[in-house]
Backbone as CSV, one residue per row, in Angstrom:
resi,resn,N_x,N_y,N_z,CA_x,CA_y,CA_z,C_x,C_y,C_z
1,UNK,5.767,18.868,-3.456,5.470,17.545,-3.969,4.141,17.060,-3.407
2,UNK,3.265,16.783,-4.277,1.775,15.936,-4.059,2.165,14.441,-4.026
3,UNK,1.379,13.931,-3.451,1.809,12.493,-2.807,0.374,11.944,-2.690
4,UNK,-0.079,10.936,-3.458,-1.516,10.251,-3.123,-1.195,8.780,-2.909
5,UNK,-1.676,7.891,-1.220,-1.770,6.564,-1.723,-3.393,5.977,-1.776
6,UNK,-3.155,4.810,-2.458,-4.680,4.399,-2.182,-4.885,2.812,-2.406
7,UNK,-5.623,1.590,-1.727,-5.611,0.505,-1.642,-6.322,0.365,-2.661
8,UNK,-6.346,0.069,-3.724,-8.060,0.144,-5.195,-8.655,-1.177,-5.423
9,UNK,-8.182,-2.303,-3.808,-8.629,-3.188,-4.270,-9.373,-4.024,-5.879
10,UNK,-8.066,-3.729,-6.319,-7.798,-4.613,-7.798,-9.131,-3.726,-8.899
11,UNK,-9.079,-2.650,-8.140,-10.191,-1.612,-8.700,-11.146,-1.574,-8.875
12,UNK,-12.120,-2.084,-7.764,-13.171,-2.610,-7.285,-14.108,-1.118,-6.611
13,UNK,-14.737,-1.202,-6.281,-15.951,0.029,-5.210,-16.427,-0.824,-4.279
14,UNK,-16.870,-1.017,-2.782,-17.282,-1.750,-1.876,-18.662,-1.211,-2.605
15,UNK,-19.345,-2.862,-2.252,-21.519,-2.083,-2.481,-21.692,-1.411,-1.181
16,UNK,-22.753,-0.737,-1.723,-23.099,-0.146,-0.932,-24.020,-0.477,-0.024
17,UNK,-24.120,-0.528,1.631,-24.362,-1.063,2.473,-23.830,-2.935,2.595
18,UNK,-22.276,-2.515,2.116,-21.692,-3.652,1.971,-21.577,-4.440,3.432
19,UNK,-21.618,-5.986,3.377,-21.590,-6.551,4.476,-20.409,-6.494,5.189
20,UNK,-20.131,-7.115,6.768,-18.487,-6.997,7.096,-17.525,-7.600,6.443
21,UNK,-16.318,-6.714,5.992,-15.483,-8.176,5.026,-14.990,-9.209,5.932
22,UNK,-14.783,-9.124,7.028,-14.499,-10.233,7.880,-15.698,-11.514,7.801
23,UNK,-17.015,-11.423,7.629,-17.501,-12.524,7.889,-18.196,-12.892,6.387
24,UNK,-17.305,-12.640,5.159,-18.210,-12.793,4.290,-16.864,-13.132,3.307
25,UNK,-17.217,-13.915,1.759,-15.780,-13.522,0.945,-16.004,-12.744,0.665
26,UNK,-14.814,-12.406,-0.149,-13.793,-11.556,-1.019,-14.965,-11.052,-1.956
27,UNK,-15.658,-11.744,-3.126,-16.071,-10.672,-4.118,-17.661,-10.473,-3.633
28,UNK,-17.911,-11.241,-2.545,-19.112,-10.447,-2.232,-19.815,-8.496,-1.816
29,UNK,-18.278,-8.201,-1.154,-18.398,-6.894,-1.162,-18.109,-5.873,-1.712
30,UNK,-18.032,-5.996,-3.195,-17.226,-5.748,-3.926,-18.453,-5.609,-5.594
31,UNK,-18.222,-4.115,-5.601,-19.020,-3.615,-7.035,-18.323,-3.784,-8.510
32,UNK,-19.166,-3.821,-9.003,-17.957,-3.946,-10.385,-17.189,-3.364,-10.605
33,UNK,-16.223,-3.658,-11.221,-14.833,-2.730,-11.783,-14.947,-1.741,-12.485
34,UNK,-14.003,-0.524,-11.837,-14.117,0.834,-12.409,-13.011,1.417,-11.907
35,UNK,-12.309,0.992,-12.518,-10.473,1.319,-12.980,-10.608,2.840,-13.151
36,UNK,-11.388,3.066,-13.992,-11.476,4.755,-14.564,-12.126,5.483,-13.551
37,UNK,-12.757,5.368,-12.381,-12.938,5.995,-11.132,-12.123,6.180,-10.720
38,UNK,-10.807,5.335,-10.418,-9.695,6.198,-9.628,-8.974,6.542,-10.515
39,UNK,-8.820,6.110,-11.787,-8.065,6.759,-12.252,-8.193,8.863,-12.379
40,UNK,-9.484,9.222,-12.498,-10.639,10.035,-12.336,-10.009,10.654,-11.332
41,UNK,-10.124,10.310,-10.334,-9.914,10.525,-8.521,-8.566,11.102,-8.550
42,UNK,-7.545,10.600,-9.129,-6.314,10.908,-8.755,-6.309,12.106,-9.825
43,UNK,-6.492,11.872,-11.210,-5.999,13.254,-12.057,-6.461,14.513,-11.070
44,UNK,-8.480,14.114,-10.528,-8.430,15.880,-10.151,-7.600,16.466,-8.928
45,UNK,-7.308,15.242,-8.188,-6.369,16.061,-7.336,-4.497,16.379,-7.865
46,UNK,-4.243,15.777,-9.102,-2.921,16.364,-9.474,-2.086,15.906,-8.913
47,UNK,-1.530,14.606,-8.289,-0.525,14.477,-7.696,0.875,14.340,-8.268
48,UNK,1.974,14.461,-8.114,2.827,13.995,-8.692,2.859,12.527,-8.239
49,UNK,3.140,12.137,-7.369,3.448,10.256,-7.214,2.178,10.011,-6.351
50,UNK,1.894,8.359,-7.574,0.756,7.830,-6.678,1.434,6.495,-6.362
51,UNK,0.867,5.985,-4.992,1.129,5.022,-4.320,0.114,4.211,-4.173
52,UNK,-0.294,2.939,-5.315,-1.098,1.528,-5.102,-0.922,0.612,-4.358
53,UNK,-1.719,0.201,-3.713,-1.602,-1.015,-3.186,-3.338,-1.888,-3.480
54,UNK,-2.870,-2.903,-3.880,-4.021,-4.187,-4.647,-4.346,-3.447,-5.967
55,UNK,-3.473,-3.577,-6.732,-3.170,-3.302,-8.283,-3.204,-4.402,-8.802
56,UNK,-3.542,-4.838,-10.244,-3.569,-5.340,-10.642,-2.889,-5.919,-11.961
57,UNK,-1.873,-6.622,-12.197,-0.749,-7.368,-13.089,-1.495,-8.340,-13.747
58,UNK,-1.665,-8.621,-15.117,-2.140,-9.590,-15.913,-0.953,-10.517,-16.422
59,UNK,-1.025,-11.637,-15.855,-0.140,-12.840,-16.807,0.298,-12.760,-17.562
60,UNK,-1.111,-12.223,-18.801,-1.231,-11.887,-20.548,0.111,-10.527,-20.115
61,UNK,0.933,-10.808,-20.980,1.573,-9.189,-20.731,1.153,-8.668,-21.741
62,UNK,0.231,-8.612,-22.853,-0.301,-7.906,-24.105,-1.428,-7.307,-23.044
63,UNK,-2.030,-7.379,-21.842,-2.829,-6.944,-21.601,-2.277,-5.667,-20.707
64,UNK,-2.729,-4.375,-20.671,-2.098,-3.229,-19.522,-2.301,-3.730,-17.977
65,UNK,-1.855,-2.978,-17.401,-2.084,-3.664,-16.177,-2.973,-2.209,-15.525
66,UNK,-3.067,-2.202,-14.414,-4.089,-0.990,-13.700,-3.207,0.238,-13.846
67,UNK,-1.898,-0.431,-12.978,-1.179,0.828,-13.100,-0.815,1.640,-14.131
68,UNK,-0.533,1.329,-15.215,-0.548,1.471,-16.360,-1.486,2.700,-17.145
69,UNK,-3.245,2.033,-16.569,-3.528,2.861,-17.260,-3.894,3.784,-16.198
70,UNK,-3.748,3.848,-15.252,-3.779,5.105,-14.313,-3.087,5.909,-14.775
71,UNK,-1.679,5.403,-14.992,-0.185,6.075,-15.616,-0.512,7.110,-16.677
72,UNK,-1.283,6.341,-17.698,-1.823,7.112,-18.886,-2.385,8.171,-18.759
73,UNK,-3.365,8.201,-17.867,-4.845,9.232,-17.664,-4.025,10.553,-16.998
74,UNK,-3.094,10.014,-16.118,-2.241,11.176,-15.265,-1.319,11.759,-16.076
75,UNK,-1.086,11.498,-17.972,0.005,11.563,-18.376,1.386,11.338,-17.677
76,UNK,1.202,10.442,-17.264,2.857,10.125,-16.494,3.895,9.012,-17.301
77,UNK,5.240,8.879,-17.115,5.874,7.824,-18.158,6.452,7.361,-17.378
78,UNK,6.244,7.034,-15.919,7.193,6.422,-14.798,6.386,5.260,-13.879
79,UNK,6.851,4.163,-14.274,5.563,3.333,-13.303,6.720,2.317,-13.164
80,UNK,6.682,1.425,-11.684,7.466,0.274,-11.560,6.168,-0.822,-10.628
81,UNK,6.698,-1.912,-10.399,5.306,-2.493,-10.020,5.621,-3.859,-9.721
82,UNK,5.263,-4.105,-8.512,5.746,-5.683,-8.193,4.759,-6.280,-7.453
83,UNK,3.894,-7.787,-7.935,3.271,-8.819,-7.966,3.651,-9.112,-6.147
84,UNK,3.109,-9.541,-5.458,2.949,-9.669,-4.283,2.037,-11.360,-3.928
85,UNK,1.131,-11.537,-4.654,0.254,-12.334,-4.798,-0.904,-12.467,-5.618
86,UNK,-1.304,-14.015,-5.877,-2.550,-14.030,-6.472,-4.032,-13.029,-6.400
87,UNK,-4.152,-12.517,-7.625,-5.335,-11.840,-7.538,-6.611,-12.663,-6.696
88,UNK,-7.139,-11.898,-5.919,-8.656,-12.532,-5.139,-9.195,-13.074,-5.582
89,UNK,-10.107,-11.443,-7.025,-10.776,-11.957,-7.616,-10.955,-12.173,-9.071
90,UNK,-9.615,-11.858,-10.194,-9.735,-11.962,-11.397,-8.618,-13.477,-11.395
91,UNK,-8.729,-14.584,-12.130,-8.360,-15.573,-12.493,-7.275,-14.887,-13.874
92,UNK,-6.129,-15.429,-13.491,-4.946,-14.891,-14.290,-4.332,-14.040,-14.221
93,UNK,-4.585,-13.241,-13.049,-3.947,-12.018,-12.767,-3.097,-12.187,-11.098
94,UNK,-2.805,-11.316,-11.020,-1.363,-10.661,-9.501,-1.980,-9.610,-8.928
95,UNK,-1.925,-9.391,-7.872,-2.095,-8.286,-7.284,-0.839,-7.748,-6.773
96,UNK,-0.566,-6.776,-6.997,0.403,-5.960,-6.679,0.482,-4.466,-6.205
97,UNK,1.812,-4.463,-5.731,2.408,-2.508,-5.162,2.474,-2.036,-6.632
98,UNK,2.296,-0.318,-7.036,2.364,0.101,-7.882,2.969,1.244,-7.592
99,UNK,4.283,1.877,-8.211,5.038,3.014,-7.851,4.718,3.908,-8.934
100,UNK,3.789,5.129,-9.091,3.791,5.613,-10.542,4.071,7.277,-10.263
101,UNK,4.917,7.803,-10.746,5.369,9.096,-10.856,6.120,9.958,-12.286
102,UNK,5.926,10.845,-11.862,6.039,12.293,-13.071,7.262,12.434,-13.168
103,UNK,8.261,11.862,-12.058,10.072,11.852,-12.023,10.027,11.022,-12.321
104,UNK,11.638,10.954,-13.914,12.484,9.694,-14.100,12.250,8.659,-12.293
105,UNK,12.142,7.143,-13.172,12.870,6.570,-11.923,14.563,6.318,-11.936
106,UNK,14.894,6.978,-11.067,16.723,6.058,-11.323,16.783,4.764,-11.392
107,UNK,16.156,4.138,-9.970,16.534,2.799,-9.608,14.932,2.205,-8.681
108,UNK,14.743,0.892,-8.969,13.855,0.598,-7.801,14.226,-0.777,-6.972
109,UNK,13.070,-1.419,-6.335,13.786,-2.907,-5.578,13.017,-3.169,-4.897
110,UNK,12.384,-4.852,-4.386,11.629,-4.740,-3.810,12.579,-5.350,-2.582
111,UNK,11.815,-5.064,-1.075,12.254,-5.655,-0.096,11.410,-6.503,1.052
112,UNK,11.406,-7.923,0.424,10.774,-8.731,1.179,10.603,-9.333,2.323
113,UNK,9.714,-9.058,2.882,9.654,-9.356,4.958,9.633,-10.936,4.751
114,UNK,9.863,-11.429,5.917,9.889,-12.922,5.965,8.109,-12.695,6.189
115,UNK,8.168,-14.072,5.561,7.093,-14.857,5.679,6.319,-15.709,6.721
116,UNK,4.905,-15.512,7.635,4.635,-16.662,8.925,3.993,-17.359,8.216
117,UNK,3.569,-17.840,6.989,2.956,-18.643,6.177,1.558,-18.940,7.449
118,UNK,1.036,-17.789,7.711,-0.376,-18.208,7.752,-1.134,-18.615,6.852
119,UNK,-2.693,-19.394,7.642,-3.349,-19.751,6.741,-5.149,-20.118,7.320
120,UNK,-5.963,-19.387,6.849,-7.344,-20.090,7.478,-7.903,-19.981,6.499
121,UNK,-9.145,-20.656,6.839,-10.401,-20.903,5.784,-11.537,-19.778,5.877
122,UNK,-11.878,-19.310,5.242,-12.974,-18.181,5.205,-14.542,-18.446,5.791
123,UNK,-15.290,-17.578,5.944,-16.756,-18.821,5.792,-17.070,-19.116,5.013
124,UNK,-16.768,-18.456,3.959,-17.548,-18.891,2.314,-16.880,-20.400,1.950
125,UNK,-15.345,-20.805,2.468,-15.008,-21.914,2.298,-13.563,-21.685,1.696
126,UNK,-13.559,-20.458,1.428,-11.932,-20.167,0.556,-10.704,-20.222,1.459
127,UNK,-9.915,-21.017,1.289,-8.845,-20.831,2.098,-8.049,-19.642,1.881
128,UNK,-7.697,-19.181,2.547,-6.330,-17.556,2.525,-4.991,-17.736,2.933
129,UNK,-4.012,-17.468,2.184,-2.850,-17.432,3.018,-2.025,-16.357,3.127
130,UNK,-0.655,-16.380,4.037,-0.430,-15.035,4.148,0.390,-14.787,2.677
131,UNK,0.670,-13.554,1.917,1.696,-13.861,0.652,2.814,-13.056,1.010
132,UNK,3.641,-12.841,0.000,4.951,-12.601,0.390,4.992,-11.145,0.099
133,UNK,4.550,-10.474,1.130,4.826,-9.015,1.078,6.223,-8.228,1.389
134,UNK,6.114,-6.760,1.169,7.458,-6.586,1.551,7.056,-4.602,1.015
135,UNK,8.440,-4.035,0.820,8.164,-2.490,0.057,8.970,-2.418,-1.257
136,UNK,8.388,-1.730,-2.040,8.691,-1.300,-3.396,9.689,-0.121,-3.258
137,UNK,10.295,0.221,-3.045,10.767,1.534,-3.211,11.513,1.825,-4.445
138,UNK,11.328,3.172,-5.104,11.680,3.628,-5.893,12.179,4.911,-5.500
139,UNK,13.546,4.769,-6.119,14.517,6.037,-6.007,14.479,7.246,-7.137
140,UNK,14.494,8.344,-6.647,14.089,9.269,-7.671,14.553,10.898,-7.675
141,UNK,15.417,11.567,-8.444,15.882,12.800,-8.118,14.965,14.126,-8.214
142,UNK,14.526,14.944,-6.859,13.795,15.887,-6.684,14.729,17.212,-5.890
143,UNK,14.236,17.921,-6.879,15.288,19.396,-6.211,16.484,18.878,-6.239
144,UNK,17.334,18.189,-7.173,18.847,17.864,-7.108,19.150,17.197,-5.712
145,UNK,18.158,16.237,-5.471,18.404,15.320,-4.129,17.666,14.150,-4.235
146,UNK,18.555,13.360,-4.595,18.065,11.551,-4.428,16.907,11.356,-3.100
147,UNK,15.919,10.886,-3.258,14.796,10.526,-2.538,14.540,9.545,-2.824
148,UNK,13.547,8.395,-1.761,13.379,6.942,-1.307,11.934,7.761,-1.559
149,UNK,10.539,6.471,-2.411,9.405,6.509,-1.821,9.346,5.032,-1.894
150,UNK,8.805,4.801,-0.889,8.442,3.122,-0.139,7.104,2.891,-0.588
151,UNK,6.926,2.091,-0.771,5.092,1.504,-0.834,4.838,0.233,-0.213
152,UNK,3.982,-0.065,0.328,3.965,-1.639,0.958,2.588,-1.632,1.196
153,UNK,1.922,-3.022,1.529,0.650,-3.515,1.997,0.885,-4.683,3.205
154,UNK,0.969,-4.875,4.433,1.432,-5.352,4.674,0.581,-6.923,4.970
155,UNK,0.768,-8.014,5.738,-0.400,-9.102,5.649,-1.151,-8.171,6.932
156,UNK,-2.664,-8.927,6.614,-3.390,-8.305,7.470,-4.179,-9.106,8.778
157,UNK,-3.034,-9.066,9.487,-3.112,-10.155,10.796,-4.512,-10.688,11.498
158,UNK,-5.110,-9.463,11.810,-6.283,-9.647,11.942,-7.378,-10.526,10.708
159,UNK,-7.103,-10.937,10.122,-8.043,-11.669,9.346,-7.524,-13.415,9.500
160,UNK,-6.870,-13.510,10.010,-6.422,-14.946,10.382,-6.195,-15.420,11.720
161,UNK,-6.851,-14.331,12.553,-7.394,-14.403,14.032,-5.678,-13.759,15.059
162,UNK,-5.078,-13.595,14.752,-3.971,-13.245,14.841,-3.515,-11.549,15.158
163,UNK,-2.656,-10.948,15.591,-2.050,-9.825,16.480,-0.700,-9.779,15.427
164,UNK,0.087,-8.441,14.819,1.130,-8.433,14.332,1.977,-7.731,15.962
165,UNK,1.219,-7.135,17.127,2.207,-7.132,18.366,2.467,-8.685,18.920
166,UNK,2.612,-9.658,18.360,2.391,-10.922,19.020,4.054,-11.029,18.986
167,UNK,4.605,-11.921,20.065,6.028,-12.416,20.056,6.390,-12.932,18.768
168,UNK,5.816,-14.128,17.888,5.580,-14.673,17.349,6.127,-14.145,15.785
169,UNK,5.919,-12.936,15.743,5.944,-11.838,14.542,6.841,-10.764,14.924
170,UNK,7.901,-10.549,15.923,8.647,-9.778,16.348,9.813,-9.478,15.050
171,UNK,9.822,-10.901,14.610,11.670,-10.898,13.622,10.596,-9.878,12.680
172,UNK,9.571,-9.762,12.267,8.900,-9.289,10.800,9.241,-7.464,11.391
173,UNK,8.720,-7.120,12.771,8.653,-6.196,13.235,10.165,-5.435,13.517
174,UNK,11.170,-6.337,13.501,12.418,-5.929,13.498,13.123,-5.766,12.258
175,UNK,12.731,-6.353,11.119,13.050,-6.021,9.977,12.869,-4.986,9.175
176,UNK,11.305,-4.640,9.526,10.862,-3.448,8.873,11.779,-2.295,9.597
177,UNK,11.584,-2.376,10.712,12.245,-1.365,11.395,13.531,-0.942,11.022
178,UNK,14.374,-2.083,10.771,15.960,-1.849,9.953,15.811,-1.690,8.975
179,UNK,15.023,-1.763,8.061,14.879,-1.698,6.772,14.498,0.039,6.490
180,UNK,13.777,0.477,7.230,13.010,1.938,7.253,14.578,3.046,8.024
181,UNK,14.967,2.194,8.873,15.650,3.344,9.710,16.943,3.381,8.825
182,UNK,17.220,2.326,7.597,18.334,2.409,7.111,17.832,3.338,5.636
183,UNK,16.709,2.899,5.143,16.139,3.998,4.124,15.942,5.725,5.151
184,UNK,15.762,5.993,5.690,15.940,7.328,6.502,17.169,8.105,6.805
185,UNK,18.755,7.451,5.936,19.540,8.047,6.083,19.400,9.479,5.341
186,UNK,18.497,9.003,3.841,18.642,10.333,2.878,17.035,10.760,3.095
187,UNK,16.356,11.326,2.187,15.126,11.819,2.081,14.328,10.744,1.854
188,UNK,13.030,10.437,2.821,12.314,9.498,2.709,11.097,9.682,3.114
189,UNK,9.933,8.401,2.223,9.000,8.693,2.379,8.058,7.625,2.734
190,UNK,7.167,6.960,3.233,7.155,5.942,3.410,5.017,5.594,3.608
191,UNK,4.550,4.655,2.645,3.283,4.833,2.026,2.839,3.657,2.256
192,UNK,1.581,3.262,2.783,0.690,2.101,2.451,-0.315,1.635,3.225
193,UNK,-0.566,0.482,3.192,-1.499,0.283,3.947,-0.953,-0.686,4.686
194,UNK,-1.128,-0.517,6.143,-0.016,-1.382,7.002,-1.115,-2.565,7.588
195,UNK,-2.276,-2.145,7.458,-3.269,-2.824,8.371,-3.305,-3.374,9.660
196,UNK,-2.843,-2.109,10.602,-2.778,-1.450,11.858,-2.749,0.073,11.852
197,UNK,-3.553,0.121,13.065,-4.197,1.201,13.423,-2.211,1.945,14.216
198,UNK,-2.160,1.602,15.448,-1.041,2.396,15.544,0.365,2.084,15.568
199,UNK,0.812,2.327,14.392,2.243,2.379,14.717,3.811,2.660,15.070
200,UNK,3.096,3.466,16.173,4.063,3.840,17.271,4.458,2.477,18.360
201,UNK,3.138,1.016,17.920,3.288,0.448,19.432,4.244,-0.796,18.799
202,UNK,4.142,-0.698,17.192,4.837,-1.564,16.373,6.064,-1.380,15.980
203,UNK,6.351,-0.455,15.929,7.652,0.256,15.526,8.881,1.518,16.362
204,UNK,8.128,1.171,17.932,8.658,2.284,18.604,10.236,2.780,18.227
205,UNK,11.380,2.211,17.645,12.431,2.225,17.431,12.494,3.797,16.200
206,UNK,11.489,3.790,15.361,11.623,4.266,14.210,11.054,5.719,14.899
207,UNK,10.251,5.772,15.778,9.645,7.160,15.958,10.549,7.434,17.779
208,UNK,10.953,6.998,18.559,12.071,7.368,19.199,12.921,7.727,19.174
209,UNK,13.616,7.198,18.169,15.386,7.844,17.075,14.539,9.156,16.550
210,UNK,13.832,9.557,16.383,12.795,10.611,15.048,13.392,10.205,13.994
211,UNK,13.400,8.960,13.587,13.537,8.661,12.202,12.630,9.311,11.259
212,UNK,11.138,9.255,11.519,9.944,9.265,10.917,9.050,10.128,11.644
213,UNK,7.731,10.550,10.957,6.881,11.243,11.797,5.860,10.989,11.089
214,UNK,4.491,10.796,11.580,3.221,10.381,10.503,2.945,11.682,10.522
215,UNK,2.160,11.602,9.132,1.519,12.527,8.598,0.386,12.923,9.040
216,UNK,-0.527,11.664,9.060,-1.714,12.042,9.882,-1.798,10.518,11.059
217,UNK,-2.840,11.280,12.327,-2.466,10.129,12.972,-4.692,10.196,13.835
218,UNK,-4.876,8.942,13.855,-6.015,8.770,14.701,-7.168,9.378,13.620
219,UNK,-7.185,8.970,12.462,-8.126,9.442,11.119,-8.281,8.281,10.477
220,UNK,-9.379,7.754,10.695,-10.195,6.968,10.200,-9.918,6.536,8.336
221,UNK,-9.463,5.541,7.855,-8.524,5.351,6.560,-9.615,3.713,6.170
222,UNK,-9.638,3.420,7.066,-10.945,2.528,6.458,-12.295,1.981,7.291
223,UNK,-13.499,2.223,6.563,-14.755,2.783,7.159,-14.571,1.227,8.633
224,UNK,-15.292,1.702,9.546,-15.083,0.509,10.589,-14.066,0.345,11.266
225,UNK,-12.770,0.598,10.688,-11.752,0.042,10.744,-10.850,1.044,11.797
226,UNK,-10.776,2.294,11.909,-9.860,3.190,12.249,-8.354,3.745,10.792
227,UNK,-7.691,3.627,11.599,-6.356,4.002,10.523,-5.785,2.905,10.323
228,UNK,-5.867,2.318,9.070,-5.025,0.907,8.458,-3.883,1.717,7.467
229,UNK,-4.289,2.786,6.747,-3.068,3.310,5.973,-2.430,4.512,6.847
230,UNK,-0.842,4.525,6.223,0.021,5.337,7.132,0.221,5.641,5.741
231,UNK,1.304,7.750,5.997,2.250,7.968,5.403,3.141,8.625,6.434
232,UNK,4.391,8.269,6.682,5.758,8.697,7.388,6.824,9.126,6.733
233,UNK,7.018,10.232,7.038,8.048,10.643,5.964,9.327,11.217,7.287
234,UNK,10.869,11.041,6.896,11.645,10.935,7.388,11.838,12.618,7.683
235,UNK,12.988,13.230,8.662,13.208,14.268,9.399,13.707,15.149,8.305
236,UNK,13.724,15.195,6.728,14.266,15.612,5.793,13.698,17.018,5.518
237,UNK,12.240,16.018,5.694,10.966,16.558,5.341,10.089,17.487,6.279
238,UNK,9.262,18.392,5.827,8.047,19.322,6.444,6.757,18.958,5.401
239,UNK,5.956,18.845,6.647,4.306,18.400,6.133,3.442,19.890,5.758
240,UNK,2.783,20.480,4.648,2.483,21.150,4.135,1.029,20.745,4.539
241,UNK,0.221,20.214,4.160,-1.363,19.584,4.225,-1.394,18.237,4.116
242,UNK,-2.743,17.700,4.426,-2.967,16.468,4.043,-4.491,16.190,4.250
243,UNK,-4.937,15.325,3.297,-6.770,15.085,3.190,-6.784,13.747,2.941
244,UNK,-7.949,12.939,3.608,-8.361,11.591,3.456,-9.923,12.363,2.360
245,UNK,-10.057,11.193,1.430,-10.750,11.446,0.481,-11.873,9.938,0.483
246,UNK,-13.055,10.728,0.827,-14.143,9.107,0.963,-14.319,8.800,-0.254
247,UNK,-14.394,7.216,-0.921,-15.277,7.334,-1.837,-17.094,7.686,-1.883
248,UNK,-16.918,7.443,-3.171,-18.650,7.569,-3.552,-19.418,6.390,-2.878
């Protein structure tokens, strides 16, 4: 099984010699839209399931949504997809998790973390708040064995001056944790962008039991940044390869 995730910020390209996104807004760093670049990206590597995070849902439901036509380009007929929050930067649209795969789905669901209803003002002047994240998972039969793939984005603490190791955010950190160690009874897989670098110091419960094991660990997932995306897949499983892919 091929497994791709990727953040496509609402299917955007950072410019190039883009400024820090921390001290600047949202569509300043940000090239025009080119949906058909990743869509591009993912056919040549062939995956069977791709894992979105900052997808994009239109209001208009006459209009496709991203996932959708990713769905298309990959010939795939399996997509589920859940709205998370207001798009950044298109007016009328959602940003959302996107579950899209080559297996029937049986069943999916989303599972929502509580909320710290953060909130600051940007410099540009835009206020941000935190939205109601959580994981998508979709259930799906491979080799005559029911399998979990998870997708999530989680809030990204650091942009509201804030620590997700903080006391403060412990119940969020204990939830996920029950939530993951109870999806790890059967075959599981677990995808996104957590926006933290390690989480062994967030989740020690899940990698002590060996619930989980990352795939890759201390590999750079966004430029500046270190590792913001994880994939963990439960003790079911054996890791074959794995490649981080720069853009253009």
């Amino acid at each position: 099984m091929r497994i791709a995730s990727w953040n496509i910020a609402e299917g955007h390209l950072l410019k190039k010699n883009s400024p820090d996104f921390l001290a600047h807004g949202n569509s300043s760093v940000y090239d025009k839209q080119e949906i058909n670049y990743f869509a591009e990206k993912l056919k040549i590597n062939k995956p069977d399931i791709v894992c979105l995070q900052e997808s994009v849902l239109f209001t208009d439901q006459n209009k496709k949504s991203q996932a959708q036509i990713i769905s298309e380009a990959l010939e795939f007929k399996h997509t589920c997809e859940q709205p998370y929050g207001k798009s950044f930067i298109k007016k009328g649209a959602l940003t959302a998790l996107s579950n899209i795969t080559s297996y029937k789905i049986r069943k999916f669901n989303f599972h929502q973390l509580p909320n710290p209803h953060l909130s600051i003002v940007r410099p540009n002047g835009e206020k941000w708040i935190s939205f109601d994240v959580g994981f998508l998972t979709t259930q799906i039969t491979y080799q005559k064995t029911v399998i979990n793939i998870t997708n999530c984005h989680l809030i990204p603490f650091h942009y509201f001056n804030r620590d997700f190791e903080e006391p403060d955010f412990k119940n969020i950190r204990d939830d996920i944790s029950s939530f993951l160690s109870l999806l790890a009874e059967v075959p599981t897989i677990v995808i996104g962008d957590f926006n933290y670098n390690s989480l062994n110091e967030l989740f020690p419960r899940l990698f002590n039991k060996n619930s989980y094991r990352e795939a890759y660990e201390n590999t750079e997932t966004a430029p500046g940044k270190g590792q913001q995306d994880h994939i963990l897949f439960s003790n079911h499983w054996d890791l074959k390869s794995y490649k981080i892919q720069k853009l253009k």
